[in-house]
N, C-alpha and C positions, 0 to 999 in steps of 0.2 A: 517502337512499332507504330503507336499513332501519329510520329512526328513526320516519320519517311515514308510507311505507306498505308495512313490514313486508317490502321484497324483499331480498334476503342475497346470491342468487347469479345470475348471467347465464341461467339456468334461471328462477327467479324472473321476472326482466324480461321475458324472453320469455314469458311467461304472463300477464304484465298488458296485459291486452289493450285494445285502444281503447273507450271505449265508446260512440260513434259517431262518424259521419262530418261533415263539411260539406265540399260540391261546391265547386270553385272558385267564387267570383263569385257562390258564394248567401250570402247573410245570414241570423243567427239569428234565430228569430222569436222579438220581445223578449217580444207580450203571454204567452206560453205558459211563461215564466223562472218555479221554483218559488222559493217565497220562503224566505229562513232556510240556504239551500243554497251550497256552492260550485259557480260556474257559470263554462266557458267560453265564449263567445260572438264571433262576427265580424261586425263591424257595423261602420257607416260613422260620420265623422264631422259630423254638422250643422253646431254652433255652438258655440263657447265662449267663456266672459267669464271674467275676473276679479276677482270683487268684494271691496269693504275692509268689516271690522268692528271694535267696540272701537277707535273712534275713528281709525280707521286703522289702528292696529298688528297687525291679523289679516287676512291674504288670503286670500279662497276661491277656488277656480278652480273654475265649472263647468262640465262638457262636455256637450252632448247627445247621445246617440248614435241611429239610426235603421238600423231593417231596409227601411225603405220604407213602412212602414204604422206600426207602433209606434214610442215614442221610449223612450228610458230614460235618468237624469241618474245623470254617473258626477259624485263631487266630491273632490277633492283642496285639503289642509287645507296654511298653515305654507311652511318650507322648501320641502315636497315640487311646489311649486305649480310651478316654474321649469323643469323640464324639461318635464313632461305640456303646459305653456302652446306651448313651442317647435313638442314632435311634434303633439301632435292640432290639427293644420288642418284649417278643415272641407274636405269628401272624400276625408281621409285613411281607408281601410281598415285595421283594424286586429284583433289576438285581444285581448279583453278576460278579465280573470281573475279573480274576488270575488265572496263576498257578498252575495244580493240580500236587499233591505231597504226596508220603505216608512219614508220621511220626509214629512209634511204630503203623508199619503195620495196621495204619488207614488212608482215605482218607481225608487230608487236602489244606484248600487256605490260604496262610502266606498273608495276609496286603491285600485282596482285596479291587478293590473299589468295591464301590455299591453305586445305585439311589433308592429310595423308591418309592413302585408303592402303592400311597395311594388309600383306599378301596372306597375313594368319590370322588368326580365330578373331582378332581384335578387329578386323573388317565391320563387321556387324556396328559394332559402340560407333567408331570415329564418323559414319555417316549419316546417321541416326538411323535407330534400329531397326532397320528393314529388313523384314523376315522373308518377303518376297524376293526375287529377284531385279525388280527392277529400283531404280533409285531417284527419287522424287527432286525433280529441279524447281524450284519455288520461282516465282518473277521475284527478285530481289534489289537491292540496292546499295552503292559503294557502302552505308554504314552499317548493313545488315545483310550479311549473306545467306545464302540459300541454306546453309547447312544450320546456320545458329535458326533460320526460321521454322525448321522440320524437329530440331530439338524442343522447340515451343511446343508445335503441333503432338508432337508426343505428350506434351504434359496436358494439353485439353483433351483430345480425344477420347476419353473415357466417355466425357459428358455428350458427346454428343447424342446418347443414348436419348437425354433429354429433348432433343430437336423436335421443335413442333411441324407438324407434315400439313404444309396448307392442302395440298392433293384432295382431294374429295374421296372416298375411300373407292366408289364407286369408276371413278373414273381410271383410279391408280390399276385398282384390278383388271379395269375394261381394256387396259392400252397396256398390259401388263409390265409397270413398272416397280421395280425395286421401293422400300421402303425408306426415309431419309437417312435415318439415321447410319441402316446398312450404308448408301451411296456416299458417305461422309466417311466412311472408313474406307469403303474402295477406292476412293478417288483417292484419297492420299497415302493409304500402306495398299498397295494393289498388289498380288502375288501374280496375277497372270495380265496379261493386253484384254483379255476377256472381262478381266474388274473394271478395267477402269472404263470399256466401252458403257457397260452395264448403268456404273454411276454416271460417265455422262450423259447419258440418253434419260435419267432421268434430274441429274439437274439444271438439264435444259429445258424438258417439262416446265418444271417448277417458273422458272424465270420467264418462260413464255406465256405462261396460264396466268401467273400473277400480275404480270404486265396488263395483257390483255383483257381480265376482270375489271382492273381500275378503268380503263378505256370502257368498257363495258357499261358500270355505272356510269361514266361521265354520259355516254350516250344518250342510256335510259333517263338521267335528271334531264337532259337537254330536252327530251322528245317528250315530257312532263309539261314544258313550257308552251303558254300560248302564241299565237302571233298572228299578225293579221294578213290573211291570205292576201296578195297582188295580182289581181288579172289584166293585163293590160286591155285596154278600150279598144274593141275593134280598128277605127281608124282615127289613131289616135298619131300622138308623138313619135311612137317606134315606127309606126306605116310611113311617115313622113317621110321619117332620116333613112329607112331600106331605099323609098324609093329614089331619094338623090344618090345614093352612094354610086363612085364613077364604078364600083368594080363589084364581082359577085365576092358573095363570101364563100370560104373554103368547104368544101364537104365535113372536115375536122370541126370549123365556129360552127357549122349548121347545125350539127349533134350537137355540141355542146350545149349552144345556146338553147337547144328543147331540152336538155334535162335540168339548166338554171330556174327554166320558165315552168319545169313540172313541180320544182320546189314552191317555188316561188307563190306556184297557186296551191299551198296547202295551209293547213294552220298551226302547222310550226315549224318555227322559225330552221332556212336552209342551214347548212352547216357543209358549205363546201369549199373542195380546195381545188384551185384551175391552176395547174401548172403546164407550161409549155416552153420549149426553146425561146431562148431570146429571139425574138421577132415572130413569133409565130401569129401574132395578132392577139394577143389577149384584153389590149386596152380596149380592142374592138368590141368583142365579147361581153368586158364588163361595161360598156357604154351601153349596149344595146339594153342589158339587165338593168341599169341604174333609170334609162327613158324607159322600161316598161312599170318600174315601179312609180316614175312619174306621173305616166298613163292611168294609171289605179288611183291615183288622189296622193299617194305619198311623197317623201322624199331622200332622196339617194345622197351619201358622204363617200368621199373616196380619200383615206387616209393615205398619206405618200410620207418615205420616209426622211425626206429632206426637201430645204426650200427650192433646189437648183430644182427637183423631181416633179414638185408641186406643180411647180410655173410651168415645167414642161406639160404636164400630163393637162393644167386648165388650157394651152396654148395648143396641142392639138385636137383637146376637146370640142373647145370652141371652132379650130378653124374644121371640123370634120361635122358639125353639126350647123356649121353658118350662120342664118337669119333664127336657126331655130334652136337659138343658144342667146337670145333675143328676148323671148318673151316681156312683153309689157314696157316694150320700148317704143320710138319710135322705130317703123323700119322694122320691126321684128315681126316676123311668122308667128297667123293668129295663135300657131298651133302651140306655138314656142315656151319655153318657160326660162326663169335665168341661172346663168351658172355662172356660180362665184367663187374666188380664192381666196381663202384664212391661210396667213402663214403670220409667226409671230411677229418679223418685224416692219409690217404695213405702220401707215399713221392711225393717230385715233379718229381721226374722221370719216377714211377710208372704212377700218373694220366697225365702226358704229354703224354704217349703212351695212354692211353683210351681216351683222347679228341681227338687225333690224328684219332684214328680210331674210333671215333665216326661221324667225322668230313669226313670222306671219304669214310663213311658207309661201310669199313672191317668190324666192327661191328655189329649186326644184333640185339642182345638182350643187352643189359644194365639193371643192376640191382642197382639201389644207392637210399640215403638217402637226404635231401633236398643239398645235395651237388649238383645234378643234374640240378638244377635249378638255380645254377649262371650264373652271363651273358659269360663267356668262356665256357660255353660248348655249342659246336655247332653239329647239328645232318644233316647228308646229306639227308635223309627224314623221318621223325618221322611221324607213319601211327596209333601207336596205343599208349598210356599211361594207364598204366593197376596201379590205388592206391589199397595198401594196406590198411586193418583196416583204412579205410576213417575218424573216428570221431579225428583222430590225425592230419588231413590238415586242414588248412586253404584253404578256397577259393582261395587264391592269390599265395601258393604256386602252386596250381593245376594250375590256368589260367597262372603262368609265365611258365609251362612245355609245355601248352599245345600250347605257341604263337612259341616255338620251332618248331615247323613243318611248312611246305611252306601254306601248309591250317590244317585247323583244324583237325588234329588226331581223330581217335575213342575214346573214353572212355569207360574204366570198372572200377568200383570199387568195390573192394571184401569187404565187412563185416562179421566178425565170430559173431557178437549183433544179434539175429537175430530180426526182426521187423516187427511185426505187419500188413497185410496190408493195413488198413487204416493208419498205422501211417507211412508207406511208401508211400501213397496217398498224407501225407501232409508233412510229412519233404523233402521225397526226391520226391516230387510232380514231379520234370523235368526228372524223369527217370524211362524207362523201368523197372521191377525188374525182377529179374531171382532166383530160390530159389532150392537149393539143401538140400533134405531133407533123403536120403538114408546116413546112415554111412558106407563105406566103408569094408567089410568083416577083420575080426582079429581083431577091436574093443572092451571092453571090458566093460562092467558097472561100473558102480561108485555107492558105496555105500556112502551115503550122513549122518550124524548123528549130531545135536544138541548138544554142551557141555555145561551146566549150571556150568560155574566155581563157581559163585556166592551162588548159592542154594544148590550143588553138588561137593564140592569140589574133592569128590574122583573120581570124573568121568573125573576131566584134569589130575590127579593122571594116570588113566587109558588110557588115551592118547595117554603118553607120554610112557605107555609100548607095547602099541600097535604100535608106530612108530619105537620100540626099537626090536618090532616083526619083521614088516615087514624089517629093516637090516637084520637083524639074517638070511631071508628065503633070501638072498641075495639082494634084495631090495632097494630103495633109497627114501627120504621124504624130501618135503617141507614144510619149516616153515612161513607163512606169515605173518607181522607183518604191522600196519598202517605207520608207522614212522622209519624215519633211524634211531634217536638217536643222534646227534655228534651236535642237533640247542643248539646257545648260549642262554638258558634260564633258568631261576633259577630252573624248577619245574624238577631238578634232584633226588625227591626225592627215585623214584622207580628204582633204581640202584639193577639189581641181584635178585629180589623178584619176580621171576617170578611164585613161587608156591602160595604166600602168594596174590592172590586179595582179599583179604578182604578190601581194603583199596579203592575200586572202586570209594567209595564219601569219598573227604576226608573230612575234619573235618568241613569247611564251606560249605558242602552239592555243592560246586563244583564236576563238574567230571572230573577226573585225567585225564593229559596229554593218547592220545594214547599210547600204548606199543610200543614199538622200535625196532627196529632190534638189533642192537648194546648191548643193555640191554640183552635182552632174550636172546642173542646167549652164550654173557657174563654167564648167571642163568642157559642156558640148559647143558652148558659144563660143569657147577659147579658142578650140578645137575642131573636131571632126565635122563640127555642124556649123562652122563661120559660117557668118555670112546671113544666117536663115532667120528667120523672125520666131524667136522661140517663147513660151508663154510658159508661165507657173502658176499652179494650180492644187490646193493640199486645205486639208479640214478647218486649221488653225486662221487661215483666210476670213476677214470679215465678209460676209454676203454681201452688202452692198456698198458704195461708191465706188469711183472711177478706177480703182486697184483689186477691187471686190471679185467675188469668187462669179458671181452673174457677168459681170462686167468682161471677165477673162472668159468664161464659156461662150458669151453672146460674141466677142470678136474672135474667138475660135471658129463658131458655127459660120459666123458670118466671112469665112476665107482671110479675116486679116491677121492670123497667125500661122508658121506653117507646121511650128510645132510647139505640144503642149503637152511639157516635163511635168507629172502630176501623182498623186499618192493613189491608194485605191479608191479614191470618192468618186473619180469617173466610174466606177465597177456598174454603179446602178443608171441606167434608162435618161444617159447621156445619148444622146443621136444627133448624129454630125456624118450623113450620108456620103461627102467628099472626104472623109478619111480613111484611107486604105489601110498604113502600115503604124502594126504598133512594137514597140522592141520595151519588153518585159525585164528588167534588169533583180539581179537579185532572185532569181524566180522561184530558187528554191525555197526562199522565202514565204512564198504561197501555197496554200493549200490548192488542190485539182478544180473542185468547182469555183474556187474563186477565181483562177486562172481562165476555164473555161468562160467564165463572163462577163471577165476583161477581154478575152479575144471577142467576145460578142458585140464590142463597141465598133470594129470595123468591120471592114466587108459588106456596110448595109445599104449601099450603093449599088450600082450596076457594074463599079469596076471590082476584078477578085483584090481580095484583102492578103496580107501578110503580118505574118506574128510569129516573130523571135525570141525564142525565148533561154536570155542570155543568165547561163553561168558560172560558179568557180568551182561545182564539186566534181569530186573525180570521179569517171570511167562506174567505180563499181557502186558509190553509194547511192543508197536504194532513194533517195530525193531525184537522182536522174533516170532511176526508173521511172518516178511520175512524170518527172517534164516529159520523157518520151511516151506515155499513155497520153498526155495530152495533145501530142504531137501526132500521133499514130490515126488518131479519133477526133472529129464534131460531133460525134453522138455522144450529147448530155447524161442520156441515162447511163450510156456504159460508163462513162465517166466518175457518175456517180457512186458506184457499186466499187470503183477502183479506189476512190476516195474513201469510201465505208470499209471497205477489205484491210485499207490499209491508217487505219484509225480507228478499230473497234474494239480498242479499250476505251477509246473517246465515250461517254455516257450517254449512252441516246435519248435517256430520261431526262436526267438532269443537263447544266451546259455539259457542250460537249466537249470540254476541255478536258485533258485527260489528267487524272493528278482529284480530279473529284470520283471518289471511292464508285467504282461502277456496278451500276446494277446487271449489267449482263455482262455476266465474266464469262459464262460457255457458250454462251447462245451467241453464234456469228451472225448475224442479222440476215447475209444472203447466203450463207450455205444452208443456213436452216430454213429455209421459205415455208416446206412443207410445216413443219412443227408451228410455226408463226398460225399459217393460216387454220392449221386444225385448232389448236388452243383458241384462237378465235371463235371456231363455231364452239368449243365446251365453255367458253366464258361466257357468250351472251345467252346460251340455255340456263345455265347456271345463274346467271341475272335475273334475267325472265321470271324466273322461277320463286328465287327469291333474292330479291333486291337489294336489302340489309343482310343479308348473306348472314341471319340468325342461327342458319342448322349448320355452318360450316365457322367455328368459332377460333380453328388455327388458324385458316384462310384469314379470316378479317386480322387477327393480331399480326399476321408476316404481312398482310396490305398496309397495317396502320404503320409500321415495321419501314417497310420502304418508303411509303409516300408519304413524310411527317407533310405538313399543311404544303408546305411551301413547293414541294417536287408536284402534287398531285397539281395544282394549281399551271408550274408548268406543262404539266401536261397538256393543259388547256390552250396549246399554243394555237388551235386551229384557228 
């Protein structure tokens, strides 16, 4: 159990909850089995045969199985053939456990187990003893099935009598919920659909209140802290830069930016999160934030999560600020002050002058990469730290920028993800959020389209002439691929075959290595894309010289490539206005919002953008549902919520890889909003109130419980 699905203690098991039911004497409905999946199912038995191959000396058994309407063939290979031949008699009822998989485009299970659910008294023992009617499907795994895991649960359940109820009593009563220990026996031996609502209404409570208490303190320690209020100077720096700017700002920056500046003027330290669409303007937003904390006497750090970023973000700083990016030069605006780039691999001559004048605060704005955060660099007073694309920091690099200032600096951190906001209630629980949802005027749509290379193969045929289009009208396209290509590993087999996916599964029903950069750039130069000037571009790339990753961006931007085959390091606040069209390979590969902001790299021209998105799975698997959510919709937030719906076993505490043991197993982050948000208001009354949470002594052990040092810490990801 700890090895496959991460449970350690009888607390653990009690917490893996079923995750549904089947009624006695109902069957699974086969047509609605997702594919690629482990699936438990109870179905009856049809028909089976045993057929010879390889001249005889190979037996196959197959079974068919039926709900009533659909059928499904389970097949057993070899030795294994001789017992499954015995039990599965047709109308034998049984729990089927595997794999589903199409074979000669039918729905099959290769070597399932299964448990017989005999028609007499013996019903009861073989499924574990369920006195209810309904029969508890565990999430399970090829090495432990649903059935051996309900046998377990049988033997802890007694104790769960012991179960500490973090609940406040008061509260339990007031929202009238069930007691733990009862919801811990409903949820897994339920006699009616009425139990198991009951337990889950209240341990989703549980997970929501607990969550949002820890968020709660972190607040209240936050709001403990001092910091030095920023007002900017009547007509100061920011008067300056407003009144060059060629364009007005958006109705969206104008709010925004008065609730940055009502933080900003208090005495402790902001705590906020700006997220908006790619291009919404938000460098704008935190530029004007970072010149008012100038304005005040301090000085503004804008962490970026790479060098390619850095350079960008010091490059339109400077050219959107001009003479007044300047300060204490010649030729610089009196008003001006200077803004510098720390990225790790400058010379030591270079970064001795920006430490120098960071350190004596000539400097006002600094723009770098985790270079910022060594212990020589010293700031003469750090008032604001403005993070980029946040999901790229660690907590500890944030807290080591942020112990640079005499008191604790302001925080902003910008996200182009956009997020939900209940799920900004719970990830970035400690932070104000702030959301810019206006795109900027001269923006262009993006036409989004589905490539079935696999079913359709002329349609990546046609692709690849439509990218060969958009050069021709002067144009430039991106290739994205999951993989560099150069890892030492044997499965070099798809070298240049970039037209030919047929080969999607190879031969032992494995799926082939991701497609590569290096490969495809190799097959599109051979191929589809003669002729064209094509560029590679991927993380393993040195930064700098003539082959360097800047080097390939800056003659991208600059029109002398017309395409650039690249992994996802384009993802972040690459801009290259003349690039229209991008073709997404492998897409399935991607999760939703990341897809989303890959397409965000085109279209940000005045010509419309396109984005393909090419690949091999088939018609029904649920991976081509998301290409087609992404294809359907620009709208980030919906996006977001399809990406949460469908990844919320992923941990929202912890990473959100899934496979690390999760703290919200009931609570769906967006079905539940309301519950999100009321546990909110009983958590921070509950803080308030009392802060060490002395009179609620379960509460703290289930807190200390989930968040050992290290989770609580992430949480502090704001």
């Amino acid at each position: 159990m700890a090895e496959h699905l991460g449970l350690h203690t009888v607390g653990d098991l009690l917490h893996h909850y079923p995750r549904r039911y089947a009624e006695r004497g109902e069957l699974t409905r086969l047509a609605e089995l997702p594919l690629d999946e482990h699936v438990t199912v109870v179905a009856q038995v049809a028909d089976a045969r045993v057929l010879t191959f390889n001249g005889g000396r190979g037996k196959r058994l197959e079974v068919t199985i039926t709900d009533g309407s659909g059928r499904l063939q389970l097949v057993f290979f070899g030795r294994g053939v001789h017992k499954p031949h015995q039990d599965l008699l047709p109308g034998t009822r049984a729990m089927f456990a595997g794999k589903v998989s199409v074979f000669n485009r039918k729905l099959q299970l290769a070597h399932p187990a299964y448990e017989l659910l005999r028609a007499d008294s013996d019903e009861e023992e073989a499924a574990g003893s369920w006195a209810g009617s309904l029969l508890p499907l565990y999430p399970a795994t090829a090495k432990l099935e649903s059935w051996k895991i309900a046998k377990a649960v049988d033997a802890v359940l007694p104790s769960a009598q012991e179960a500490q109820d973090p609940l406040p009593p008061s509260l339990r009563e007031g929202r009238g919920l069930i007691p733990l220990p009862e919801a811990l026996l409903k949820i897994h031996r339920p006699h009616t659909k009425a139990d198991v609502q009951s337990a889950r209404d209240r341990l989703k409570w549980d997970e929501a209140f607990v969550l949002q208490v820890a968020l709660a303190r972190r607040r209240y320690a936050d709001a403990q802290l001092p910091a030095v209020a920023r007002r900017p100077a009547p007509d100061g720096l920011l008067t300056a830069f407003d009144a060059r700017l060629p364009f007005t700002l958006t109705e969206g920056q104008r709010k925004v930016s008065k609730e940055i500046f009502d933080d900003l003027a208090t005495e402790h330290p902001m705590h906020r999160l700006l997220q908006g669409e790619v291009g919404s303007g938000k460098t704008m937003v935190a530029l004007r934030a970072m010149l008012a904390v100038v304005d005040a006497g301090g000085q503004a750090a804008m962490l970026a999560p790479t060098e390619v970023l850095a350079q960008q973000h010091h490059r339109s700083i400077t050219e959107m600020m001009g003479d007044l990016a300047e300060g204490g030069m010649l030729g610089g605006s009196s008003l001006g002050t200077e803004v510098v780039l720390l990225t790790g691999s400058m010379n030591t001559a270079a970064r001795r002058k920006v430490l120098l004048d960071l350190a004596t605060g000539q400097a006002g704005i600094v723009i770098g990469t985790h270079a910022l955060i060594e212990d020589t660099v010293q700031f003469d007073d750090l008032g604001l730290v403005v993070v980029d694309e946040q999901h790229r920091f660690g907590v500890e690099q944030r807290d080591a920028l942020r112990s640079k200032g005499k008191q604790t600096p302001h925080l902003l951190v910008m996200t182009a993800t956009p997020i939900p906001r209940t799920v900004a209630m719970t990830v970035f629980g400690d932070l104000e959020t702030s959301v810019l949802d206006q795109l900027p005027a001269g923006r262009s749509p993006i036409a989004t389209h589905v490539v079935p290379a696999q079913d359709k193969p002329h349609f990546l045929a046609r692709a690849w002439e439509r990218v060969r289009e958009e050069v021709s009208g002067g144009h430039q396209a991106y290739v994205v691929c999951p993989r560099i290509g150069d890892e030492e590993e044997g499965a070099k087999k798809k070298t240049g075959k970039v037209k030919d996916s047929g080969d999607a599964e190879g031969p032992d029903g494995e799926k082939r290595p991701p497609l590569a950069v290096l490969d495809v750039a190799r097959g599109l130069a051979a191929g589809p894309l003669a002729g064209l000037r094509i560029g590679i571009l991927h993380g393993r790339m040195a930064p700098e010289g003539p082959e360097g990753k800047d080097a390939v961006m800056r003659r991208f931007a600059a029109g002398e490539l017309d395409v650039l085959v690249a992994t996802t390091v384009i993802e972040v606040g690459v801009n290259v206005p003349n690039a229209t069209a991008m073709v997404i390979m492998d897409a399935d590969r991607f999760g939703v919002s990341q897809l989303h902001q890959l397409r965000g790299r085109v279209g940000r021209g005045s010509a419309p953008g396109l984005c393909l998105l090419v690949t091999d799975m088939p018609e029904a698997a649920p991976a081509r549902a998301r290409l087609g959510a992404v294809a359907a919709t620009l709208d980030g937030f919906e996006l977001s919520r399809i990406d949460l719906e469908q990844r919320r076993e992923g941990d929202v505490l912890g990473q959100a890889q899934s496979g690390v043991r999760s703290s919200l197993r009931m609570l769906a982050v967006i079905e539940d909003e309301e519950i999100i948000a009321q546990a909110r208001e009983e958590a921070a009354a509950v803080v308030a109130e009392d802060p060490d949470l002395t009179r609620l002594p379960a509460l703290r052990t289930t807190l200390d419980a989930l968040l050992d040092e290290e989770r609580e810490s992430y949480l502090d990801k704001g």
